[in-house]
Backbone as JSON Lines, residues from 0, in Angstrom:
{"i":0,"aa":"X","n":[94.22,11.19,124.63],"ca":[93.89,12.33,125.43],"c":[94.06,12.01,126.92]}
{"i":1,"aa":"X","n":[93.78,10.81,127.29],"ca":[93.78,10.38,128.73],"c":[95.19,10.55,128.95]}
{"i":2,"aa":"X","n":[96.25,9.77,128.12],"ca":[97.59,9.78,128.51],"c":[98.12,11.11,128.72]}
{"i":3,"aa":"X","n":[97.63,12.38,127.89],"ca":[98.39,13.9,128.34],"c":[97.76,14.23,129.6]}
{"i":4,"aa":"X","n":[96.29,14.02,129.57],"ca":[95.84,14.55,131.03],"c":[96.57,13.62,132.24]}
{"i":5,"aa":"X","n":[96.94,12.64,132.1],"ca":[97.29,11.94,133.17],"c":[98.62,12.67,133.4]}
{"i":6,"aa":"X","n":[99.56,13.6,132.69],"ca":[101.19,13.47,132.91],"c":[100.72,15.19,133.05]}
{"i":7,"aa":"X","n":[99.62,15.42,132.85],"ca":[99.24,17.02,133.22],"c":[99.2,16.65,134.91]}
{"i":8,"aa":"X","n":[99.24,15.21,135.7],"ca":[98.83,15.15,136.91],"c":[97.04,15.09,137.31]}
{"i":9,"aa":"X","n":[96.68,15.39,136.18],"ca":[94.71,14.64,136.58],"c":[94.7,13.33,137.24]}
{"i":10,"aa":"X","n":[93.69,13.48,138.27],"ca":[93.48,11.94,138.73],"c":[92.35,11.66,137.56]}
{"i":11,"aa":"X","n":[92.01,9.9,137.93],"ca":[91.6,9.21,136.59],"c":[90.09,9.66,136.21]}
{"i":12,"aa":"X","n":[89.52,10.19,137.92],"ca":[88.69,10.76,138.24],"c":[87.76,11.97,137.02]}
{"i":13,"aa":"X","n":[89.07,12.89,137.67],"ca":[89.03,14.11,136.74],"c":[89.15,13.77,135.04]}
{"i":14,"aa":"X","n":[90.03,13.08,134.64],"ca":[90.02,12.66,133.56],"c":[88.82,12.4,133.05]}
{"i":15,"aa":"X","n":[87.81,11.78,133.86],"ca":[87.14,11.1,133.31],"c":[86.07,11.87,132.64]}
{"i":16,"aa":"X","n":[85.62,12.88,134.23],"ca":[84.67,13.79,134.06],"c":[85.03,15.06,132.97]}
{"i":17,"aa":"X","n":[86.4,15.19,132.08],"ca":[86.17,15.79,130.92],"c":[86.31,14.9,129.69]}
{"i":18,"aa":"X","n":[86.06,13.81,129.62],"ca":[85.93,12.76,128.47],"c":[85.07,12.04,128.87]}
{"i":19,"aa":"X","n":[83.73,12.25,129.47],"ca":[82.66,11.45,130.18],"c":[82.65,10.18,129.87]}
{"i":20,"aa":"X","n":[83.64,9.57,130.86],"ca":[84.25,8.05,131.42],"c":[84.08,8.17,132.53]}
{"i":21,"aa":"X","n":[83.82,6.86,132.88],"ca":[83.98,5.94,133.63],"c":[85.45,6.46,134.37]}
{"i":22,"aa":"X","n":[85.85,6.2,135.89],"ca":[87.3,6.72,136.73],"c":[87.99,5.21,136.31]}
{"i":23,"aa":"X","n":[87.26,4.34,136.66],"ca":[87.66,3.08,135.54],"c":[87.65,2.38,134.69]}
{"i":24,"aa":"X","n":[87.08,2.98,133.81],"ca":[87.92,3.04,132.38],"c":[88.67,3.91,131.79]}
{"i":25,"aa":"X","n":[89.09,5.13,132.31],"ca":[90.43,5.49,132.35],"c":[91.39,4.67,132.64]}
{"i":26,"aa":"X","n":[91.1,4.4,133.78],"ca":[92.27,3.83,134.0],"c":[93.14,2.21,133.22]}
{"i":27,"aa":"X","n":[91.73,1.82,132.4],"ca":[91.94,0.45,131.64],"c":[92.63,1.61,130.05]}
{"i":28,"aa":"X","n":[92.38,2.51,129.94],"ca":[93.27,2.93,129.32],"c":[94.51,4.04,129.44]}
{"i":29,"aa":"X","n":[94.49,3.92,130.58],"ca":[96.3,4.38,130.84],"c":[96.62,3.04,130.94]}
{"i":30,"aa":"X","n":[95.92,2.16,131.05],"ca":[96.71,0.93,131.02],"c":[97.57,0.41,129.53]}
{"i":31,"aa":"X","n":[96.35,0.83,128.97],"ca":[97.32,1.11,127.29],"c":[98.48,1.31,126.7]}
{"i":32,"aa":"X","n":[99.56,0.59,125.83],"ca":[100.39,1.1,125.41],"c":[100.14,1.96,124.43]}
{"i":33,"aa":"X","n":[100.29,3.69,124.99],"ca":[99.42,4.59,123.88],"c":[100.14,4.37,122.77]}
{"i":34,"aa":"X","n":[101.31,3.76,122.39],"ca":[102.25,3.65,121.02],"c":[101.39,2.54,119.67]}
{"i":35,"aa":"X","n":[100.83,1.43,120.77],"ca":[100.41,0.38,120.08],"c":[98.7,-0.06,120.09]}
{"i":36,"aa":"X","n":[98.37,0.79,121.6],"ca":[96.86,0.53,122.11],"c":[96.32,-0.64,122.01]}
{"i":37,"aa":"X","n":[97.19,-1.43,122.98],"ca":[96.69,-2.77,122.91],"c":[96.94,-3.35,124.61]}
{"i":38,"aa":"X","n":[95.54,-4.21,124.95],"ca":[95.74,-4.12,126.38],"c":[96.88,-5.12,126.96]}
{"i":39,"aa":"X","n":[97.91,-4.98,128.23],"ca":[98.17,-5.86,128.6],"c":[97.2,-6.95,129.7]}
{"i":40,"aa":"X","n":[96.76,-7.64,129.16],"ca":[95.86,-8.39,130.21],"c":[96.36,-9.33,131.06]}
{"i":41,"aa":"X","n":[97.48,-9.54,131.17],"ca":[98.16,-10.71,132.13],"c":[97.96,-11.61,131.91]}
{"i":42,"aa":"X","n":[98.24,-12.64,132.73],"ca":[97.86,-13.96,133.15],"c":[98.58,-14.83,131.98]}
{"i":43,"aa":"X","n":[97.89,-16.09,131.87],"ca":[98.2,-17.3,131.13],"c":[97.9,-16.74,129.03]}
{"i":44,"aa":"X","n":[98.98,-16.86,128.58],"ca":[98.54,-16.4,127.07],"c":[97.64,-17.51,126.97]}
{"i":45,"aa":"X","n":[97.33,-17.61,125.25],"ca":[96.16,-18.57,124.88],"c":[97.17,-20.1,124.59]}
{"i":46,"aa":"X","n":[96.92,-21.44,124.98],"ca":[97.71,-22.63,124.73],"c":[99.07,-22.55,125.59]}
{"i":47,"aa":"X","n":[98.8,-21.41,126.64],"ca":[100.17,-21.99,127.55],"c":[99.4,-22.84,128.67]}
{"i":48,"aa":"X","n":[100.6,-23.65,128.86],"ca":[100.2,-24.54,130.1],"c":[99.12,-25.73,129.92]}
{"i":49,"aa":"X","n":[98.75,-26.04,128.39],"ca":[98.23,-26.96,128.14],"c":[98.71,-28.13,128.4]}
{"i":50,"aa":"X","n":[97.38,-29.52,128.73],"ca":[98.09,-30.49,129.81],"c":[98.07,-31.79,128.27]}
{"i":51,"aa":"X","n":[97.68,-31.36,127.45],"ca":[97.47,-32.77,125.91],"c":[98.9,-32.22,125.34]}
{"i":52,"aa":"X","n":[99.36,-33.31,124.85],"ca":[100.48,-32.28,123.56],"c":[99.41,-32.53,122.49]}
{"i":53,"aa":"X","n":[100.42,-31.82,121.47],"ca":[99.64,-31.66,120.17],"c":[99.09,-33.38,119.36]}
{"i":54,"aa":"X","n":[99.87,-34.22,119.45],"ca":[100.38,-35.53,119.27],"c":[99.01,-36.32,119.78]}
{"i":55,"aa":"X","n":[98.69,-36.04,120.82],"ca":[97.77,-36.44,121.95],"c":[96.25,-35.9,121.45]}
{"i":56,"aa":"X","n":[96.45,-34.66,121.7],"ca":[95.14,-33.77,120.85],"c":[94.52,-34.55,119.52]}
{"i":57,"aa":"X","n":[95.54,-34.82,118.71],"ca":[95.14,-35.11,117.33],"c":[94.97,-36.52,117.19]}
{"i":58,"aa":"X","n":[95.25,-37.72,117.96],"ca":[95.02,-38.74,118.37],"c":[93.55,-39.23,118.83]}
{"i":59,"aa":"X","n":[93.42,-38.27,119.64],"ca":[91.97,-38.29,120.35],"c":[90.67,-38.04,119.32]}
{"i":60,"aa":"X","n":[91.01,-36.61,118.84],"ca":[90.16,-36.4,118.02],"c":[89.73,-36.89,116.79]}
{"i":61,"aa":"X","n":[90.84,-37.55,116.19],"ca":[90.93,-38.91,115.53],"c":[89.72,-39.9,115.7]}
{"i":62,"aa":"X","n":[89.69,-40.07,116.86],"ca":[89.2,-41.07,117.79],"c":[87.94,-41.2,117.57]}
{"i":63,"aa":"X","n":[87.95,-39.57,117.8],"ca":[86.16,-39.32,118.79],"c":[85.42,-38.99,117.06]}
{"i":64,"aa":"X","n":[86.24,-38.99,116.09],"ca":[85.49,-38.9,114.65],"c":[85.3,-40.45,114.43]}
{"i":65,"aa":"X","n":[86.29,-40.96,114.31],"ca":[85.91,-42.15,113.58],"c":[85.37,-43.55,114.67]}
{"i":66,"aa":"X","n":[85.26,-43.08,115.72],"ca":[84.48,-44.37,116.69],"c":[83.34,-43.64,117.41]}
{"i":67,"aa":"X","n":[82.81,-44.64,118.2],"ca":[81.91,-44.35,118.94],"c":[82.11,-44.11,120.42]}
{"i":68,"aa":"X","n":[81.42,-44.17,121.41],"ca":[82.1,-44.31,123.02],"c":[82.14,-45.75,123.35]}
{"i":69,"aa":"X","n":[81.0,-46.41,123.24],"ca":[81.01,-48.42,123.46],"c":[81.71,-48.82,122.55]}
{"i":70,"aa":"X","n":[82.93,-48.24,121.45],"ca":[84.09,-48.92,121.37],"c":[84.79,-49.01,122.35]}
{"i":71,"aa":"X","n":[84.84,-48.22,123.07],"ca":[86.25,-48.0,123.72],"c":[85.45,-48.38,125.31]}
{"i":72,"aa":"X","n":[84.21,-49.01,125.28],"ca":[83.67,-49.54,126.5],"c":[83.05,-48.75,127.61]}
{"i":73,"aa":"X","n":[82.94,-46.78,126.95],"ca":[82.45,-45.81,127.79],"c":[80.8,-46.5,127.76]}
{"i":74,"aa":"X","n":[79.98,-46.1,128.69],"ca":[78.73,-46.47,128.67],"c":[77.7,-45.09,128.48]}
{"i":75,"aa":"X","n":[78.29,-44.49,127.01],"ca":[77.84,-43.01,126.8],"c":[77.17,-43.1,125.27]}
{"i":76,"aa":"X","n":[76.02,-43.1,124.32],"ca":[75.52,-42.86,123.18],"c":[76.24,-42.12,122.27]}
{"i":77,"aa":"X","n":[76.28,-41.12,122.53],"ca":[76.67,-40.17,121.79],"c":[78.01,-39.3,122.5]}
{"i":78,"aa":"X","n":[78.88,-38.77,121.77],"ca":[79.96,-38.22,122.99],"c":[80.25,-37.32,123.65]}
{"i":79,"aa":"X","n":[80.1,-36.83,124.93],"ca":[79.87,-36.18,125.52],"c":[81.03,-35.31,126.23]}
{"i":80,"aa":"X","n":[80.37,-34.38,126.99],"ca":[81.99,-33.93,127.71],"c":[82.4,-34.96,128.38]}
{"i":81,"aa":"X","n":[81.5,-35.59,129.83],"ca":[81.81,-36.59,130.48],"c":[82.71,-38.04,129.35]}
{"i":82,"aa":"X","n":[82.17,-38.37,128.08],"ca":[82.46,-39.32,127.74],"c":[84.46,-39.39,127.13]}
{"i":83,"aa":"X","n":[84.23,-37.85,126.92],"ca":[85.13,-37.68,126.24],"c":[86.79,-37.52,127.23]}
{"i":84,"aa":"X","n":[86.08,-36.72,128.77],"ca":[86.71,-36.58,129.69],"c":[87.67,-38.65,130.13]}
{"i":85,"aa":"X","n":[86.59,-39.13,130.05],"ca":[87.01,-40.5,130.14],"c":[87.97,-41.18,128.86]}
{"i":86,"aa":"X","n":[87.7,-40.77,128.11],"ca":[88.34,-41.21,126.8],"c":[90.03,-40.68,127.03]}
{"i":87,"aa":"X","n":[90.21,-39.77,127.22],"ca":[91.59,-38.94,127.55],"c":[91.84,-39.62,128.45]}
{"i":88,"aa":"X","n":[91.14,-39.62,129.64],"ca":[91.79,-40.48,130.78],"c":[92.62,-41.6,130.47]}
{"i":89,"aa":"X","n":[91.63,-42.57,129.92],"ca":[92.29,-43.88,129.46],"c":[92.95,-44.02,128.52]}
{"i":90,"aa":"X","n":[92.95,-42.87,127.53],"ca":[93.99,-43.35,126.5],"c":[95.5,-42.31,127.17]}
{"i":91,"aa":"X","n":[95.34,-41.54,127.73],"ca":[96.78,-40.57,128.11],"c":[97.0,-40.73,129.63]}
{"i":92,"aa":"X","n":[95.8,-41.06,130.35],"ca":[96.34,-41.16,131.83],"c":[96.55,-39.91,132.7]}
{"i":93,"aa":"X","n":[95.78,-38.96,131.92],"ca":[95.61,-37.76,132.59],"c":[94.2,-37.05,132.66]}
{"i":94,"aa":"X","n":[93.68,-36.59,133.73],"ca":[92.38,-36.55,133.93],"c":[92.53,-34.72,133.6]}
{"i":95,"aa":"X","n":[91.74,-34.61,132.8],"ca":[91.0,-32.67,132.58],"c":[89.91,-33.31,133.95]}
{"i":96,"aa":"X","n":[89.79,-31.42,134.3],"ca":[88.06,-31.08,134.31],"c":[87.73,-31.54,133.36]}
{"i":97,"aa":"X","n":[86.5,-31.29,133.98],"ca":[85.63,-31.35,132.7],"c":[85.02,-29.94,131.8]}
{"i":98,"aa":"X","n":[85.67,-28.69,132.58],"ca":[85.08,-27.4,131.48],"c":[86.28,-27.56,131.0]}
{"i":99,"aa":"X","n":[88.03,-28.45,131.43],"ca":[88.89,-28.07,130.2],"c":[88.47,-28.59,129.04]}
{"i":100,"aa":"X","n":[87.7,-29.74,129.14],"ca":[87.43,-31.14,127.97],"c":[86.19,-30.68,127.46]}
{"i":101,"aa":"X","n":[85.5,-29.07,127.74],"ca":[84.6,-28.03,127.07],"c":[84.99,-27.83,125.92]}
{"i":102,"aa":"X","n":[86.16,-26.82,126.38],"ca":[86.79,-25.91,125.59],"c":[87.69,-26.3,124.79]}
C-alpha cells in the first residue's frame, strides 16, 4: 500500500498518517523490494572481510577444546576472550579486538 501511495506522489508523511506509521517507517519500507520484501541493509554481508581463514578458525578451536591456556603459557584458568585473543595472536600473528574474538 505504501508503494502505490508513494507513486500517487504522497510524502512518507502523509503515507503514514493513513496507515498509522511512523514517516519513518515508511520510508524503511519504500525501502523494500515490494517484489521480494526484503530489506536492503548495506554494509559488510555476514563473513565478509573476515581476518582468520577457515583453516585458521578450525585450528584454534581445535585448540581451545582440547588444551588449556598454561599449555600454551597464557597466564589465564579458564579461557577467556582476553586468553583466547592471545592464543590467535601467537599462533597466526594477527591481533582481533577483542569484541571480534566475542563473536
Amino acid at each position: 500500500m505504501a508503494h502505490e501511495l508513494r507513486k500517487r506522489g504522497m510524502t512518507r508523511a502523509e503515507i503514514g498518517e493513513i496507515v498509522e506509521a511512523h514517516a519513518d517507517t515508511i520510508g524503511r519500507w519504500l525501502k523494500l523490494d515490494k517484489n521480494n520484501l526484503q530489506v536492503n541493509r548495506g554494509g559488510r554481508k555476514l563473513g565478509e572481510a573476515r581476518q582468520l581463514t577457515a583453516d585458521e578458525e578450525k585450528s584454534l578451536q581445535k585448540k581451545i577444546v582440547d588444551q588449556t591456556p598454561d599449555q600454551f603459557k597464557l597466564s589465564y584458568a579458564p579461557w577467556t576472550r582476553k586468553s583466547v585473543q592471545e592464543l590467535i595472536a601467537q599462533e597466526t600473528r594477527k591481533v582481533l579486538p577483542i569484541r571480534t574474538v566475542g563473536e
